[in-house]
C-alpha positions in Angstrom: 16.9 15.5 -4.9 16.1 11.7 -6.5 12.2 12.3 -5.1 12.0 15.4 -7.4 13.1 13.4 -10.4 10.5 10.2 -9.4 7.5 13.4 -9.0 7.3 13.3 -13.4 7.2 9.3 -13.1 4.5 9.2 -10.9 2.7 12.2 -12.7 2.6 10.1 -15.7 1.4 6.8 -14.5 -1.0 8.7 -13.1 -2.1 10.4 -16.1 -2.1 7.0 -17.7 -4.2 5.3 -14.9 -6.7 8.1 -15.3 -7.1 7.7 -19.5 -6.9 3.7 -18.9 -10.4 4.1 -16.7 -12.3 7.3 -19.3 -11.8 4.5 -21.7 -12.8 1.5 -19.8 -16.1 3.6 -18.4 -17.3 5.1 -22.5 -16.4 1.4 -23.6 -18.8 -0.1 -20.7 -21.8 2.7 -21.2 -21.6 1.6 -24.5 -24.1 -1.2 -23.8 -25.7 0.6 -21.2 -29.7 0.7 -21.1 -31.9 3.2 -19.8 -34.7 1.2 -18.3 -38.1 3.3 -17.5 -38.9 3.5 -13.7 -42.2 1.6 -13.0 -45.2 2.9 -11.7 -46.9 2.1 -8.3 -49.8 -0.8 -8.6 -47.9 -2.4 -12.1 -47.5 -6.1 -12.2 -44.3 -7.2 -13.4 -42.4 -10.2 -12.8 -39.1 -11.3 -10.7 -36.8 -14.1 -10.4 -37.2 -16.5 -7.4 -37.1 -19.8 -6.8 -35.9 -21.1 -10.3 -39.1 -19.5 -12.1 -40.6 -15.6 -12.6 -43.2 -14.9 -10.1 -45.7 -12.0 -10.5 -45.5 -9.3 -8.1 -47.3 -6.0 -8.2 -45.0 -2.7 -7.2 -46.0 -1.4 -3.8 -43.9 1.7 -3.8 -41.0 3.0 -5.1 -37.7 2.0 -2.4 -35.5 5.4 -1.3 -32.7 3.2 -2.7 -31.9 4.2 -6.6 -33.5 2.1 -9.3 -35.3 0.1 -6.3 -38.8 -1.2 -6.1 -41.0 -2.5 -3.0 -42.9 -5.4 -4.4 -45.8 -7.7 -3.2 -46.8 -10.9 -4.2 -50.2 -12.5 -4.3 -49.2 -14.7 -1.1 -48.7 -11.4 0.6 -44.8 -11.5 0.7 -43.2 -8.5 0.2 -39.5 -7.7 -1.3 -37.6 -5.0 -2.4 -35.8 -5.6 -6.2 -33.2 -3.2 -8.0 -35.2 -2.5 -11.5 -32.8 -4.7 -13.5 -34.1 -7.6 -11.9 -37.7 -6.7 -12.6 -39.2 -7.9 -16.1 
């Protein structure tokens, strides 16, 4: 019978637990930006090497918000769009 009378306890903290993180996600989104997806053949710019290099997108990456990039040397790279300016 004392693990019926714990169930309540853990049903609560639970419930807590799951409030605590809808909170902690709407305050995080709050500052979330949408950035636009970029086009195949634009030249933008990424971070390497302590300095922004200019690449040109190659193709679009099957990976989410990921971009296939080519620099004038003829490396190539794939960046998540937030690293991309």
């Amino acid at each position: 019978m004392k693990a019926l009378a714990l169930y309540p306890t853990m049903y609560q903290k639970h419930r807590r637990l799951r409030k605590k993180q809808e909170q902690d996600k709407a305050y995080n989104d709050r500052s979330d930006i949408a950035l636009p997806p970029l086009k195949t053949g634009k030249q933008v710019r990424f971070y390497r090497d302590d300095e922004w290099e200019p690449v040109r997108v190659v193709q679009v990456s099957n990976t989410p918000r990921s971009y296939i990039l080519k620099t004038p040397y003829g490396d190539v790279y794939r960046r998540n769009r937030v690293h991309l300016h």
